[in-house]
N, CA, C and O atoms as CSV, one atom per row, in Angstrom:
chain,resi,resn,atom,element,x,y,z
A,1,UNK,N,N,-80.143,85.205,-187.888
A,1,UNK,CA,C,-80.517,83.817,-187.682
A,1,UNK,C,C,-79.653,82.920,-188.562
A,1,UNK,O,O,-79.398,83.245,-189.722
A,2,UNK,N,N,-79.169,81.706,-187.973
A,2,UNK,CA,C,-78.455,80.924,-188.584
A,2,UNK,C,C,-79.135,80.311,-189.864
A,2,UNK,O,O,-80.352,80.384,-189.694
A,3,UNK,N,N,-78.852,79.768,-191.014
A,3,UNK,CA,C,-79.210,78.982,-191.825
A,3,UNK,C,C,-79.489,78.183,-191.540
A,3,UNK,O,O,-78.908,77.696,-190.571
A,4,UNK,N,N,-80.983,77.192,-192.401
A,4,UNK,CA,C,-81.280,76.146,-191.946
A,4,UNK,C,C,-80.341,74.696,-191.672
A,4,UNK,O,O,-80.314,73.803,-190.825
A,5,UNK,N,N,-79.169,75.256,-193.665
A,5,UNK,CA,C,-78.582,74.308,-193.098
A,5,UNK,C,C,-77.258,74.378,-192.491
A,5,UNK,O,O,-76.360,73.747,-193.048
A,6,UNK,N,N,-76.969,75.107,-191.342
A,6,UNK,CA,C,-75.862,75.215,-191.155
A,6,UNK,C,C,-76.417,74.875,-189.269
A,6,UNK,O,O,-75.714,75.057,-188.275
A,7,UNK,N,N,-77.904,74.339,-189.308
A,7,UNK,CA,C,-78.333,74.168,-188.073
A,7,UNK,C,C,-78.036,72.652,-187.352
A,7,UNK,O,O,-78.334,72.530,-186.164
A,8,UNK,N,N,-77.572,71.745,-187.931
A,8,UNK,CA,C,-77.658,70.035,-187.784
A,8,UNK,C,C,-76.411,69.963,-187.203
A,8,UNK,O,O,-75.569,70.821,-187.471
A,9,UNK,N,N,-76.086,68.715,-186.158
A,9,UNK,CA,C,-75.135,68.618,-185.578
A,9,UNK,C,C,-73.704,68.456,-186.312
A,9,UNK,O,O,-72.613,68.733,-185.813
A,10,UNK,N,N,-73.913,68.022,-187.415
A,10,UNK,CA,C,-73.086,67.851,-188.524
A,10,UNK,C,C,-72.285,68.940,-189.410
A,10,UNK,O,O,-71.885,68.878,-190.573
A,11,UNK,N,N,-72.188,70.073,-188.331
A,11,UNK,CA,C,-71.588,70.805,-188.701
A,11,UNK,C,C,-70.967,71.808,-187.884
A,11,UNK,O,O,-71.740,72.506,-187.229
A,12,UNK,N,N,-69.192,72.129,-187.736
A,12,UNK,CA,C,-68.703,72.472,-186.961
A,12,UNK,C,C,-68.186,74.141,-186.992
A,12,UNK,O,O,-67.450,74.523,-187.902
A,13,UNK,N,N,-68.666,75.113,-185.867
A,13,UNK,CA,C,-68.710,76.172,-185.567
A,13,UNK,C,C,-67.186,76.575,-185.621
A,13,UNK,O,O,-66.403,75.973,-184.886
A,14,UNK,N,N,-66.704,77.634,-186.518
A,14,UNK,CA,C,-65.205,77.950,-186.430
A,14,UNK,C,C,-65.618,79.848,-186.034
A,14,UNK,O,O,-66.418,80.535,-186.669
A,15,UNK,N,N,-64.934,80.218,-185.042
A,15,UNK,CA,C,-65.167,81.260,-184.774
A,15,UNK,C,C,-63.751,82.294,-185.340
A,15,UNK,O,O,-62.592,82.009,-185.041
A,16,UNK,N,N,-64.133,83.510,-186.194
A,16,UNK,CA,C,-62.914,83.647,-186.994
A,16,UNK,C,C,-62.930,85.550,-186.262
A,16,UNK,O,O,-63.761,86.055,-185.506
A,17,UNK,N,N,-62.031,85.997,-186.704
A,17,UNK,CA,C,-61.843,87.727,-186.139
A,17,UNK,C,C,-61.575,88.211,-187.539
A,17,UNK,O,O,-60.646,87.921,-188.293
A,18,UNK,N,N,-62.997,89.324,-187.782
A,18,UNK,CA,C,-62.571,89.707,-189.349
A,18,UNK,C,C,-61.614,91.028,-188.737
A,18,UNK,O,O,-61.165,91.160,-187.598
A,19,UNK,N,N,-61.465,92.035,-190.044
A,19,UNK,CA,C,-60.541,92.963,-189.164
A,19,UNK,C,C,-61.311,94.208,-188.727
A,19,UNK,O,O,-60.658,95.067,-188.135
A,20,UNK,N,N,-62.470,94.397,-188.917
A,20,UNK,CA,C,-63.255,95.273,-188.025
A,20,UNK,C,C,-63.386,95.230,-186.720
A,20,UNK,O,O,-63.940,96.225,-186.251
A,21,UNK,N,N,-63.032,94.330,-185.888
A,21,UNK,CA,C,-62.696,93.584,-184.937
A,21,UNK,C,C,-63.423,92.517,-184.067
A,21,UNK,O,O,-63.303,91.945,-182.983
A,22,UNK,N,N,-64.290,92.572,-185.212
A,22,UNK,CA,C,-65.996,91.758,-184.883
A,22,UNK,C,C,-65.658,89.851,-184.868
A,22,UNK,O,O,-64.750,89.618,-185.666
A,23,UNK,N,N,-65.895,89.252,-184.547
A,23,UNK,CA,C,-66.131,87.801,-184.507
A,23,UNK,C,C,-66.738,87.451,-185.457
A,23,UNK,O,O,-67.043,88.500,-186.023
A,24,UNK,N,N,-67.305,86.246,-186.278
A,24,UNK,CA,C,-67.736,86.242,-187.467
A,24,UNK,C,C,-67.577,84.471,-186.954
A,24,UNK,O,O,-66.713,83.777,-186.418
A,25,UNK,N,N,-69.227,84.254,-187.588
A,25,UNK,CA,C,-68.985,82.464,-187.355
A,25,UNK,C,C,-68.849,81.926,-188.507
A,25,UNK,O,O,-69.619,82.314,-189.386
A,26,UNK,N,N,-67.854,80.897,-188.832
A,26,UNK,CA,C,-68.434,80.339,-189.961
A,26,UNK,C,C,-68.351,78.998,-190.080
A,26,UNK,O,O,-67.384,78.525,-189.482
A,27,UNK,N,N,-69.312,77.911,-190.880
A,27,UNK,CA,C,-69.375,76.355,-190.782
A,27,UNK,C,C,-68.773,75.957,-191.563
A,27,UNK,O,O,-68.671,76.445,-192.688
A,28,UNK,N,N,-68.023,74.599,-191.003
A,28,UNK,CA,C,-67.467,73.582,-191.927
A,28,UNK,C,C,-68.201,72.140,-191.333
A,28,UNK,O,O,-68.741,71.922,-190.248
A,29,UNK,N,N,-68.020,71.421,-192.303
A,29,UNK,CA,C,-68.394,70.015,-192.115
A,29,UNK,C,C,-67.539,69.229,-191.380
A,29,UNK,O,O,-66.346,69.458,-191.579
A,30,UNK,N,N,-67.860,68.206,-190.436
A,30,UNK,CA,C,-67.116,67.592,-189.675
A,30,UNK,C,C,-66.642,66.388,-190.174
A,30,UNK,O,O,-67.386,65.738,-190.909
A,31,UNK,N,N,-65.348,65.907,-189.857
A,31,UNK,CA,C,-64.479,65.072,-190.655
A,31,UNK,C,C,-65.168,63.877,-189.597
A,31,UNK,O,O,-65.299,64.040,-188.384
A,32,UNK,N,N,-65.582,62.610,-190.387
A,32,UNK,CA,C,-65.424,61.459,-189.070
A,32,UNK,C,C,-64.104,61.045,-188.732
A,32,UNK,O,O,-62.970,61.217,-189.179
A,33,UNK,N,N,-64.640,60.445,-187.796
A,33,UNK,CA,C,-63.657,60.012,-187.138
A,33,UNK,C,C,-63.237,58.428,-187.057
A,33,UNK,O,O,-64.156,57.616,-186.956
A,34,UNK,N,N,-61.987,57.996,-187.096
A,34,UNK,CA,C,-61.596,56.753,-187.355
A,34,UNK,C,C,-62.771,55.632,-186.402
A,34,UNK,O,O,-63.288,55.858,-185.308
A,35,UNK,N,N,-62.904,54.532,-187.206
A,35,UNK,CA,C,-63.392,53.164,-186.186
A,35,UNK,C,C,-62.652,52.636,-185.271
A,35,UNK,O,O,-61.458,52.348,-185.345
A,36,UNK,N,N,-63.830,52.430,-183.850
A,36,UNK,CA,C,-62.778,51.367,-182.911
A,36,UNK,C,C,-63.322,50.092,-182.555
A,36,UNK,O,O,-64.518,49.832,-182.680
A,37,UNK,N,N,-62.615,49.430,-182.190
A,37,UNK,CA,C,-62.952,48.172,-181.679
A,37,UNK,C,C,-64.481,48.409,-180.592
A,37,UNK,O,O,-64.865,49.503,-180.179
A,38,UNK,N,N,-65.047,47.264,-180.357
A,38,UNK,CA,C,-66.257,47.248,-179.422
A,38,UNK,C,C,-65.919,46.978,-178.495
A,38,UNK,O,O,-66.580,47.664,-177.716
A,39,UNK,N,N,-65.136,46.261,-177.844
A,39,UNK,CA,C,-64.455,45.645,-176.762
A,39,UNK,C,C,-62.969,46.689,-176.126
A,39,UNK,O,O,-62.688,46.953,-174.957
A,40,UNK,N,N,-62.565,46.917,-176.843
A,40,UNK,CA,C,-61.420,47.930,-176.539
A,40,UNK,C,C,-61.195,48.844,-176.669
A,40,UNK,O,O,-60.731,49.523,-175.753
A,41,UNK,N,N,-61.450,49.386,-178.073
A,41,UNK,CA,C,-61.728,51.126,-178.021
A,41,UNK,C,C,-60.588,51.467,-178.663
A,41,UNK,O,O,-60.178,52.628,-178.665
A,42,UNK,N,N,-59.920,50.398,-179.319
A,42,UNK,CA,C,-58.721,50.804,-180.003
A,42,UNK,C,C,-59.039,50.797,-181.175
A,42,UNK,O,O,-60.015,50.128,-181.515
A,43,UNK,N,N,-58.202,51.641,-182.243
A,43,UNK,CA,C,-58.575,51.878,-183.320
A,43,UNK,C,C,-58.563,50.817,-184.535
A,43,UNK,O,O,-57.629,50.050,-184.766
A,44,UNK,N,N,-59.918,50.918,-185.367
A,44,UNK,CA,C,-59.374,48.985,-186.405
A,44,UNK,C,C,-58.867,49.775,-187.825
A,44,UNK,O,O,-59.311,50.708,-188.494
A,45,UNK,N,N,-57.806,48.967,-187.897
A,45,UNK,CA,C,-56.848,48.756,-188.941
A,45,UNK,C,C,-57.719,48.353,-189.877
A,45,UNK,O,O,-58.638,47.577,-189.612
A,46,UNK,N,N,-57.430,49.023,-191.482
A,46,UNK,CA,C,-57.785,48.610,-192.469
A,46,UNK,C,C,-59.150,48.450,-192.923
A,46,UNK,O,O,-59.720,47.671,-193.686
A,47,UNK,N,N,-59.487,49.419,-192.223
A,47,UNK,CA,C,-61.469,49.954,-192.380
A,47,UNK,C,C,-61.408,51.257,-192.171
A,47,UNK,O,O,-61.269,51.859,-191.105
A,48,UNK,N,N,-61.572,51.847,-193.752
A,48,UNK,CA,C,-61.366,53.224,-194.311
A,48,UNK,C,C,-62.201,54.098,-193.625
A,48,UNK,O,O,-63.287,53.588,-193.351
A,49,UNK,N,N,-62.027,55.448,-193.191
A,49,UNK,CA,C,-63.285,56.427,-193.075
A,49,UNK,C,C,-62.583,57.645,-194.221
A,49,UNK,O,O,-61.433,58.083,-194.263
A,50,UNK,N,N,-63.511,57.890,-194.894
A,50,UNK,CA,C,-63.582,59.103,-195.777
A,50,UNK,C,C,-64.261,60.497,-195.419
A,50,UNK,O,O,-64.966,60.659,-194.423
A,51,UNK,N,N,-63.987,61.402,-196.276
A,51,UNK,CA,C,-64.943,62.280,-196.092
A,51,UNK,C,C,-66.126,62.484,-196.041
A,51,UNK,O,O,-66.776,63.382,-195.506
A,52,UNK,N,N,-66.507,61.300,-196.829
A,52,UNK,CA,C,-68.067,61.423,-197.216
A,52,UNK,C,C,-68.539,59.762,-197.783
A,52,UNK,O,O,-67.878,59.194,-198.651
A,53,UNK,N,N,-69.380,59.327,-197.344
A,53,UNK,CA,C,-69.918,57.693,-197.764
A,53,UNK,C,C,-69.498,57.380,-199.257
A,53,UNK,O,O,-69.073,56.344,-199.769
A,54,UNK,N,N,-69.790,58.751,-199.829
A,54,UNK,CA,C,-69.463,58.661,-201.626
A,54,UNK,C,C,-68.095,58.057,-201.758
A,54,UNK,O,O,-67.650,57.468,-202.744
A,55,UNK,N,N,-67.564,58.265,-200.747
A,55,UNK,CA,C,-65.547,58.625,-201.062
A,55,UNK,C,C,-65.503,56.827,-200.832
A,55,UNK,O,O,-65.043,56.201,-201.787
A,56,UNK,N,N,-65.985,55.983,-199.556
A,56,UNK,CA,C,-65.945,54.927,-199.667
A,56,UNK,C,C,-66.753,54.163,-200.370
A,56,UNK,O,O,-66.357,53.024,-200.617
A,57,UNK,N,N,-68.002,54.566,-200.837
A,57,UNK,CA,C,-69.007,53.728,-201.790
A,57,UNK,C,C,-67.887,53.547,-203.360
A,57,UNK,O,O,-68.455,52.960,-204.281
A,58,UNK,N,N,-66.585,53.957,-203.616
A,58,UNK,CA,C,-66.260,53.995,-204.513
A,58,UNK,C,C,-65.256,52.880,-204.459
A,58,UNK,O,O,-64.846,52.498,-205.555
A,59,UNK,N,N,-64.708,52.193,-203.216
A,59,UNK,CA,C,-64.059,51.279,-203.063
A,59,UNK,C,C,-64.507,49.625,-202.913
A,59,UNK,O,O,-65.310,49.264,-202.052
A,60,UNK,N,N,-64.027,48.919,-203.639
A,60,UNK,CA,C,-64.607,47.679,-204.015
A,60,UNK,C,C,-64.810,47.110,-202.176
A,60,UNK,O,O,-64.398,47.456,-201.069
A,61,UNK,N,N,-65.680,46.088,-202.754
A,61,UNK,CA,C,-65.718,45.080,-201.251
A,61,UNK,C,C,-64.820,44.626,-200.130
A,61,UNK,O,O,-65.058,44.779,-198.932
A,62,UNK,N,N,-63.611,43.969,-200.732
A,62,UNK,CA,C,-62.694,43.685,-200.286
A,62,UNK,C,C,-61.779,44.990,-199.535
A,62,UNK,O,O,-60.839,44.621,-198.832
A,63,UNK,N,N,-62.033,46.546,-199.668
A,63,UNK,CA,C,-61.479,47.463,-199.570
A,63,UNK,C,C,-61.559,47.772,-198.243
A,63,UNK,O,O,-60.780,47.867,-197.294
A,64,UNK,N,N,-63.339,47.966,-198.559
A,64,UNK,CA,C,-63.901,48.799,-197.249
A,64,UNK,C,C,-63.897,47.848,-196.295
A,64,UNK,O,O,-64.303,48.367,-195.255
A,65,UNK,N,N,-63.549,46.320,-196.085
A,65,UNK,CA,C,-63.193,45.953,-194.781
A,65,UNK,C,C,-62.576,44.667,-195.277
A,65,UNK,O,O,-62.571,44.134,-196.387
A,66,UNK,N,N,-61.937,44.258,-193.844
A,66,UNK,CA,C,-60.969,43.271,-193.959
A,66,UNK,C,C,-62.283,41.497,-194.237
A,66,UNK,O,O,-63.494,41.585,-194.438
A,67,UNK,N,N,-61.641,40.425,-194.164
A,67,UNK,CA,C,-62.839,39.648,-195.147
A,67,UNK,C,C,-62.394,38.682,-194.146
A,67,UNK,O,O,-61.787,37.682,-194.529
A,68,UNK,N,N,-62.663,38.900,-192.715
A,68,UNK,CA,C,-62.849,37.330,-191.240
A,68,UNK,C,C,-63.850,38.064,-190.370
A,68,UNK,O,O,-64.221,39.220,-190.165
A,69,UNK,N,N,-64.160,36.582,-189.874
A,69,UNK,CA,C,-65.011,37.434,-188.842
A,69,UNK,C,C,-64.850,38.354,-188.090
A,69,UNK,O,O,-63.760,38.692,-187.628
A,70,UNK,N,N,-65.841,38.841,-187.887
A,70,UNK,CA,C,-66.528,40.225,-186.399
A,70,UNK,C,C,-65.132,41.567,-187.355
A,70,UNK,O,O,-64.654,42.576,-186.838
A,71,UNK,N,N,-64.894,41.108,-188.571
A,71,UNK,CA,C,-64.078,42.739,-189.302
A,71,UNK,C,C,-65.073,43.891,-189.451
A,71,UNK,O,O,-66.153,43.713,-190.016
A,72,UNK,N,N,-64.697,45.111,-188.926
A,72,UNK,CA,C,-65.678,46.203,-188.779
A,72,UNK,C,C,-65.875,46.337,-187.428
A,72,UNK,O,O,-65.800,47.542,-187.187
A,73,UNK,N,N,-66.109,45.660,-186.326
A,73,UNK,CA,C,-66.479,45.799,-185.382
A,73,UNK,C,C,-65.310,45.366,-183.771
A,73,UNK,O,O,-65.387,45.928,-182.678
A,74,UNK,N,N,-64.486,44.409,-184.099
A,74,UNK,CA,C,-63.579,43.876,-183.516
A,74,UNK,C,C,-62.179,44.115,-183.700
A,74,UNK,O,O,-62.045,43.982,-184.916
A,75,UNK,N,N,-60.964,44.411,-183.178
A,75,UNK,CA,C,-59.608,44.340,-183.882
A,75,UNK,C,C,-59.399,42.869,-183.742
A,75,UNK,O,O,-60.283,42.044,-183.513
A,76,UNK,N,N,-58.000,42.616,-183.921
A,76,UNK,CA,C,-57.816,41.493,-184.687
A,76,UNK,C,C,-57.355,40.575,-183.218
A,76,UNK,O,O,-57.433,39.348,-183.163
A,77,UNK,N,N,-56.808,41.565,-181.932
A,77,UNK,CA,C,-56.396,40.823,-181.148
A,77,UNK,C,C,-58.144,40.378,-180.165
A,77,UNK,O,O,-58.332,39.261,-179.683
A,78,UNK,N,N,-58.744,41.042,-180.114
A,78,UNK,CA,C,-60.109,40.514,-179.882
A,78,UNK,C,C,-61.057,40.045,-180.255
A,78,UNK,O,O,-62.140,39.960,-179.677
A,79,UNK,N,N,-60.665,39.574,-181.581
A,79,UNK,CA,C,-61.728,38.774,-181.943
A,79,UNK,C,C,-60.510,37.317,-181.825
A,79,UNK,O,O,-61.257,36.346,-181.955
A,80,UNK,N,N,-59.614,36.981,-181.715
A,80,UNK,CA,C,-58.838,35.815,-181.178
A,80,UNK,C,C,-58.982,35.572,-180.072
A,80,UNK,O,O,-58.933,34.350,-179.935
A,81,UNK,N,N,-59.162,36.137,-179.035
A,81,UNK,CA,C,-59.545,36.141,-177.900
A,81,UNK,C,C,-61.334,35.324,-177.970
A,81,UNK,O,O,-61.720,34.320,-177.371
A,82,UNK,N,N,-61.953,36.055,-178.747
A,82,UNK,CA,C,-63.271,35.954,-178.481
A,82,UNK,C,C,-63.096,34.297,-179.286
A,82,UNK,O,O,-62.923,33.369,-178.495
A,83,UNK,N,N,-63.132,34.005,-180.527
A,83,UNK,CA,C,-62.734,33.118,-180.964
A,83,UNK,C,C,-61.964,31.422,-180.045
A,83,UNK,O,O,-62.307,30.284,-180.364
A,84,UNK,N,N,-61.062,31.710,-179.078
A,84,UNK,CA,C,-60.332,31.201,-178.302
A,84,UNK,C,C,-61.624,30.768,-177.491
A,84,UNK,O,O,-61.994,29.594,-177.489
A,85,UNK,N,N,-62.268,31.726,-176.831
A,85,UNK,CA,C,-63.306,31.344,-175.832
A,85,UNK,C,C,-64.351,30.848,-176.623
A,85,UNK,O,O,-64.619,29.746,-176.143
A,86,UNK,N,N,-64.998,31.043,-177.465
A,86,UNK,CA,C,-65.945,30.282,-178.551
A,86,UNK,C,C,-65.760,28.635,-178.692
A,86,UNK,O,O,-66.434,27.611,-178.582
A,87,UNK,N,N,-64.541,29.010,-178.977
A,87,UNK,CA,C,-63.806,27.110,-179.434
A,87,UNK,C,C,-63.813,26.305,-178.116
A,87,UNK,O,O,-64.169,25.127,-178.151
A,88,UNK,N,N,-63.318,27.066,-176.588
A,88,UNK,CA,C,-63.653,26.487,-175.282
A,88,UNK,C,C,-65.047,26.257,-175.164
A,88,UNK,O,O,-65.340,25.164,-174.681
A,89,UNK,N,N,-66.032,27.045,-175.498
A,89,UNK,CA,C,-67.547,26.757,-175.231
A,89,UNK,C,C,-68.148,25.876,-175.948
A,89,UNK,O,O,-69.215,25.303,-175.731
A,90,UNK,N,N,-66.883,25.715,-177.470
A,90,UNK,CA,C,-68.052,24.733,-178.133
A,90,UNK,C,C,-67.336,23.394,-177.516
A,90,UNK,O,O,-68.124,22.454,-177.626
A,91,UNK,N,N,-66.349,23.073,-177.025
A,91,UNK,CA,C,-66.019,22.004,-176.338
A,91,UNK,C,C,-65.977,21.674,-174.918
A,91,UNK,O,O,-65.211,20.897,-174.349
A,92,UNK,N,N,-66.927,22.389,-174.431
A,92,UNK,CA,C,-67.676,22.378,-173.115
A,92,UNK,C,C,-66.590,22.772,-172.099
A,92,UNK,O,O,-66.724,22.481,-170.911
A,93,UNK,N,N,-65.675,23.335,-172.491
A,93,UNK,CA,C,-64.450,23.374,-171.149
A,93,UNK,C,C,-64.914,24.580,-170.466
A,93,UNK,O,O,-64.850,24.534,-169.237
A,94,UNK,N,N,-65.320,25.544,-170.945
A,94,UNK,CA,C,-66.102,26.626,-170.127
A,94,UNK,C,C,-67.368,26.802,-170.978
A,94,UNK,O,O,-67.676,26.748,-172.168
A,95,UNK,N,N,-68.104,27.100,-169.493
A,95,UNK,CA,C,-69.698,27.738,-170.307
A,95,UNK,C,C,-69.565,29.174,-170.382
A,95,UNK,O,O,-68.712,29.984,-170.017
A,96,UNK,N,N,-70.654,29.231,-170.957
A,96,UNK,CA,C,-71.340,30.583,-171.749
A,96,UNK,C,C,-71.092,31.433,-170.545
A,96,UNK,O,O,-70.122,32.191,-170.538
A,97,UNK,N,N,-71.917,31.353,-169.513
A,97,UNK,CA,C,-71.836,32.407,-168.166
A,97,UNK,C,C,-70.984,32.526,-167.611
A,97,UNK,O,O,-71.065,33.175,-166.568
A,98,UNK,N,N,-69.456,31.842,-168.107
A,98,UNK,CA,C,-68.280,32.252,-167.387
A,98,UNK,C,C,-67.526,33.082,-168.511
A,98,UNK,O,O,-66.341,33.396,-168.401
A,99,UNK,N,N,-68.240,33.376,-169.491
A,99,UNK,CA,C,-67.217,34.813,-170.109
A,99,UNK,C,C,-67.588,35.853,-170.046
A,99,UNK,O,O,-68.701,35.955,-169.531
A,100,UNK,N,N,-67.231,36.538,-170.289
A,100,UNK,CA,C,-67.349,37.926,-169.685
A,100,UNK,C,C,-68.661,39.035,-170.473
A,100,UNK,O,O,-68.585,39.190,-171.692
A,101,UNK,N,N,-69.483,39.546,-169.908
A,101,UNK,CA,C,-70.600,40.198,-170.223
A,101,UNK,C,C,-70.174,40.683,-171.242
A,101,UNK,O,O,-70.773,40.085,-172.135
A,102,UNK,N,N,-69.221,41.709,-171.877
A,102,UNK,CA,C,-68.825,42.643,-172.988
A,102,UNK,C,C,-68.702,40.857,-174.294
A,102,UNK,O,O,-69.327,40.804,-175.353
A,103,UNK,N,N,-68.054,40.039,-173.933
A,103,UNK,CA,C,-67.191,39.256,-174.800
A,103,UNK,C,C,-68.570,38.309,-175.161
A,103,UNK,O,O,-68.621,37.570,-176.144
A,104,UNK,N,N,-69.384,38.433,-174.433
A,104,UNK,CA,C,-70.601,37.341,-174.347
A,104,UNK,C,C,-71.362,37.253,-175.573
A,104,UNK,O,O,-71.714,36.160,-176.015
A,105,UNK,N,N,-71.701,38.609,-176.285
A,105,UNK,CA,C,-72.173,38.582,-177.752
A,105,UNK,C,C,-71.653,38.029,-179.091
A,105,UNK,O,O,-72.170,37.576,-180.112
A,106,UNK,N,N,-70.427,38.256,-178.653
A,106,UNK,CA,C,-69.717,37.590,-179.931
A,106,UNK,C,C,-69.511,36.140,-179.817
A,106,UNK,O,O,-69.726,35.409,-180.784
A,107,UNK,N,N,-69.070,35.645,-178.584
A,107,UNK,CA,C,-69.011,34.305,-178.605
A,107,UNK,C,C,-70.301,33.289,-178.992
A,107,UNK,O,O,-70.374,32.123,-179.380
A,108,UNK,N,N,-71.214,34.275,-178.702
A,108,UNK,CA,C,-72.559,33.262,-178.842
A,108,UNK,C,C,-72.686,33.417,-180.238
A,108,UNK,O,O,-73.017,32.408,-180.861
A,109,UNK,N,N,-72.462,34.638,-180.969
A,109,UNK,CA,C,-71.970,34.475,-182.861
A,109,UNK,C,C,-71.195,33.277,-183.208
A,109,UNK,O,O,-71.531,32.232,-183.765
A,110,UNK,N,N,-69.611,33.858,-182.544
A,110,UNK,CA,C,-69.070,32.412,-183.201
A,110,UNK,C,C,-69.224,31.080,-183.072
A,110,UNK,O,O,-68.582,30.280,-183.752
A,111,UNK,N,N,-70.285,30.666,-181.986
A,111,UNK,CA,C,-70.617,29.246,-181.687
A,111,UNK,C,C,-71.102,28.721,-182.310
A,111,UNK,O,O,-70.757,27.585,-182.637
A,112,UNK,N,N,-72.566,29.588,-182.945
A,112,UNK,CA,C,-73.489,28.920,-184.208
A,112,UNK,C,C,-72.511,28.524,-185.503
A,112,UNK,O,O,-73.001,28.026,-186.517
């Protein structure tokens, strides 16, 4: 039976061949994986992932993310975009229901 803790999704199955010729499992921890944008899916620049929360809890404020809006969640060419359409809505040239369902959350952020 596996270990309790080697039971959580958070941990990745490496299947190894000892030389008896038997299979043999053994766990490692899974590395995350880089951040992406919400809108695009591309990867954001300059928002660290570490091994472990400890590895970034050790980096000052300014580190762990960039310091404009929607940083962490947006890259830089979509939140200009979103921004662009914000500044049209707050000057009535387009409404709210003509942007686009995905883009619709943020703009109603940057309006307030």
């Amino acid at each position: 039976m596996t270990e309790p803790k080697n039971r959580s999704g958070s941990k990745k199955k490496i299947f190894v061949k000892v030389p008896g010729g038997n299979t043999k499992v053994k766990y490692k921890a899974k590395k995350p994986s880089s951040h992406h944008c919400a809108l695009c899916k591309g990867k954001l620049s300059g928002v660290p992932h570490g091994k472990r929360p400890s590895e970034v809890a050790k980096l000052s404020k300014t580190q762990k993310r960039p310091e404009r809006k929607f940083a962490g969640e947006l890259c830089a060419k979509c939140s200009k975009t979103v921004m662009e359409k914000a500044a049209m809505v707050k000057s009535e040239t387009l409404s709210i229901d003509e942007v686009s369902i995905s883009q619709r959350k943020y703009v109603k952020a940057a309006v307030k």
